[in-house]
Structure formats: C-alpha cells, structure tokens
C-alpha positions in Angstrom: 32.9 -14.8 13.2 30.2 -14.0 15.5 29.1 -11.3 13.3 28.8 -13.6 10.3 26.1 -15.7 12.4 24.1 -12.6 13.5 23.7 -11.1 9.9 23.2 -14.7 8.5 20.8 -15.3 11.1 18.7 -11.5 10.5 19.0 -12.2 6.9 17.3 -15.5 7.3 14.8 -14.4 9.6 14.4 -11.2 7.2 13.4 -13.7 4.4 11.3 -16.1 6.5 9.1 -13.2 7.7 8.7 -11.8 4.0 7.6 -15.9 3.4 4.8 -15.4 5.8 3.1 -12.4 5.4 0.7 -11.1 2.5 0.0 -8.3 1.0 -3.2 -6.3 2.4 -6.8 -6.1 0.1 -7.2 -2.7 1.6 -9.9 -2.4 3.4 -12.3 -4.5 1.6 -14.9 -4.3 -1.5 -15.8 -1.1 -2.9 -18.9 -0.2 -1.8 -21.6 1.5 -4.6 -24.5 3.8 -3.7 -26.7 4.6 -6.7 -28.6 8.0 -6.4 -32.3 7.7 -5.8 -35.0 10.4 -7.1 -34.2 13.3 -4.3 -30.7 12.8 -2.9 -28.2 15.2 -2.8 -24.9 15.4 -1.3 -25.8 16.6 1.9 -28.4 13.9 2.4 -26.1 11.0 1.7 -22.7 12.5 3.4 -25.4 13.5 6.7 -26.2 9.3 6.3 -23.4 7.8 6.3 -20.7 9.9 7.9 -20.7 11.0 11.2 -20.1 14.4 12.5 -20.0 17.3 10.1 -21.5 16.6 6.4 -19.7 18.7 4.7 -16.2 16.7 5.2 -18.2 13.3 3.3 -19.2 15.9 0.6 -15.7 16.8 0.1 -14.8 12.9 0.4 -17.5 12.0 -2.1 -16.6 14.7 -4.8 -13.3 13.7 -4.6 -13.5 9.8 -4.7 -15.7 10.5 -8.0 -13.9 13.3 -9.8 -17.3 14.8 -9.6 -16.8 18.9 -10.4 -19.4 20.3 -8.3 -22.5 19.3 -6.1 -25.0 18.1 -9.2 -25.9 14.2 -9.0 -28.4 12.5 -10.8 -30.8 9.7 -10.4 -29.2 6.4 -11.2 -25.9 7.5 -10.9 -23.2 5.1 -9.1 -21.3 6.8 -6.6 -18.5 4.8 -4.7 -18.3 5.5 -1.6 -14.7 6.5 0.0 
C-alpha cells in the first residue's frame, strides 16, 4: 500500500516536471560572417577564436561542408 503512494506520487511528480520545463533553442541564432575582399581562414578563425587558429579552421570547414581552405568574397559563412 505504501508502495502504491510512492510510485503514484514519482509518477505525478514525473509528469508535473515534464509540464514545466521547455525544450532548449540551443544556443541562440545562427550567426553569419560574409567574406570580405582579403580574408582567409586563418584571419577569421585568429578573430574570433581564441587560442590556436587552426582548431576554428577545422570548426569552420566543417560547419560549412567546405572541402578545402578556398573562400570567396561575398560568401556567407556560419559560424560554429
């Protein structure tokens, strides 16, 4: 009998907390860089990642399937 009231009562409580919380936007809006006349790479990884560039080279090819280093003026990259 006590049993009964402890599962009925975790059950409930189970429910109630799934009522109450949300599911996560990840961590917000995707953010766009659009390749000026001169960048590379190198030059926007070294900008906006700290430490080592070459790990926001690898993030950057990767977030935009892009095959190797070549980028071209007034392309949209997003940003990982």
């Amino acid at each position: 009998m006590f049993g009964r009231i402890i599962l009925i009562a975790l059950v409930a409580m189970f429910f109630g907390w799934s009522l109450l919380t949300r599911t996560s936007d990840g961590a917000g809006r995707t953010q766009l860089y659009v390749v000026h006349p001169g960048d590379t790479l190198w030059s926007i990884a070294a900008a906006g990642y700290a430490g080592d560039p070459r790990e926001g080279i690898w993030k950057l090819q990767h977030r935009n399937n892009l095959a190797g280093t070549t980028i071209t003026p007034g392309e949209r990259l997003v940003l990982p």
